[in-house]
C-alpha positions in Angstrom: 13.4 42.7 -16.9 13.4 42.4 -13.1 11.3 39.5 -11.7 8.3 40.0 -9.3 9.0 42.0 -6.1 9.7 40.7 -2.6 5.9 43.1 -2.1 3.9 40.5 -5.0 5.7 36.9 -3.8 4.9 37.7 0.0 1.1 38.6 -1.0 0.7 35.8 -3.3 1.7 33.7 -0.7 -0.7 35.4 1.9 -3.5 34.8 -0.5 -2.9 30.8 -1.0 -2.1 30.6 2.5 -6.1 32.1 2.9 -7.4 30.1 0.6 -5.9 27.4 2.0 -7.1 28.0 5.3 -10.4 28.4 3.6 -10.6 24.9 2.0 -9.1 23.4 5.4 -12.3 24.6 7.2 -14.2 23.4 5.0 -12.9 20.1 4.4 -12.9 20.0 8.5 -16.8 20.8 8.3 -17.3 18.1 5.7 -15.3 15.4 8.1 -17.5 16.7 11.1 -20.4 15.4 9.6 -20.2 11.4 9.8 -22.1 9.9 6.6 -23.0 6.7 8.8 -24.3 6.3 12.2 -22.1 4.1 14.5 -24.5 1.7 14.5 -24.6 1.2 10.9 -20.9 1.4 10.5 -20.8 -1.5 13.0 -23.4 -3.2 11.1 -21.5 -2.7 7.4 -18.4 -3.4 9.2 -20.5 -6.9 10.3 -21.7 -7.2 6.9 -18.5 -7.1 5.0 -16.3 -9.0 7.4 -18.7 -12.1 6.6 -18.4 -12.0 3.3 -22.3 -11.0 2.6 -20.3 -7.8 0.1 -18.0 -9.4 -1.5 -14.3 -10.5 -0.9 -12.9 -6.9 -1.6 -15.4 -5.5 1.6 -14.2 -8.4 3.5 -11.0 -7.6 2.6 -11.1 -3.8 3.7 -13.3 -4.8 6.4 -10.2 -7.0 7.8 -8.1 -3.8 7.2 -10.3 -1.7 9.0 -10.4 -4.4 12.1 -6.7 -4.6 12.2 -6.8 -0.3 12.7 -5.2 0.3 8.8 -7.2 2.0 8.7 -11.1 3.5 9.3 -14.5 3.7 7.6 -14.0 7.2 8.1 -11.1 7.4 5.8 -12.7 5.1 3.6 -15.7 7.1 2.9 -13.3 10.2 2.7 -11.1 8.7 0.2 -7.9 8.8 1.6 -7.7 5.3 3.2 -4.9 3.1 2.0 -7.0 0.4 0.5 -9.7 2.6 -0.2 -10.4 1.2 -3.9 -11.2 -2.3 -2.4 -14.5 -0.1 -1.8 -14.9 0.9 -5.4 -16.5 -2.7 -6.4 -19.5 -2.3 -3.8 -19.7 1.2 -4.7 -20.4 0.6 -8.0 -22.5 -2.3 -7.2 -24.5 -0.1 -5.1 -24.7 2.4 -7.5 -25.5 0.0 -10.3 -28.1 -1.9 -8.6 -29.7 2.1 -6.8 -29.6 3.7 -10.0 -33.0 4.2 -10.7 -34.0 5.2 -6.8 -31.2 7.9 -7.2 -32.2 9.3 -10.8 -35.8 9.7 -9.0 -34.3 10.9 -5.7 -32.8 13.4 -8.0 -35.4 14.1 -10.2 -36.8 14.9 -6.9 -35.2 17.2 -5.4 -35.6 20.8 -6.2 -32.3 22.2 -4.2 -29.9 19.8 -6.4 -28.1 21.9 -9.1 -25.4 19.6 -11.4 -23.9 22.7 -12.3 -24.0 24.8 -9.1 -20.6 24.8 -7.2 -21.1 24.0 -3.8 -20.8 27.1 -1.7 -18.6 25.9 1.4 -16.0 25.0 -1.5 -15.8 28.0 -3.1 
């Protein structure tokens, strides 16, 4: 039984090449939009290298001021010592959990099940 044709593997890879044009732009979009003003990523980027959240955000913060890397990356999730963020995230999350249930609770947009359009 003969294999796909030369016709199906060429538009199978035109199709993932689309879609994968398609997630690029959107991923782009999502970077474009900074989660932190630059004057509060100076400010967190204060906070942590003084120790005020916690020796892991010191830590990255040093990272970060030796250009390892960026908040940027950290917030993205690609930087290299990106889980020395996970602790204050958690923290954060931990000690915010009741602000964000209500925020949630809240807000009539949010859908837990809805796929996000500029993904799909």
């Amino acid at each position: 039984m003969p294999g796909p044709g030369s016709d199906d593997i060429d538009g199978a890879r035109r199709e993932l090449q689309a879609a994968l044009a398609l997630a690029r732009e959107a991923l782009d979009r999502r970077r474009a939009v900074p989660v932190h003003t630059p004057d509060e990523r100076a400010e967190l980027q204060r906070d942590a290298l003084a120790g005020r959240l916690g020796v892991d955000m010191q830590r990255l913060a040093e990272h970060i001021e030796n250009g390892d890397e960026s908040w940027q990356e950290v917030f993205e999730g690609i930087a290299p010592h990106g889980a020395l963020f996970d602790g204050h995230l958690n923290r954060m999350s931990e000690e915010h959990a009741e602000d964000i249930r209500i925020a949630i609770e809240q807000d009539d947009e949010f859908d837990p099940l809805a796929a996000d359009p500029e993904l799909s």
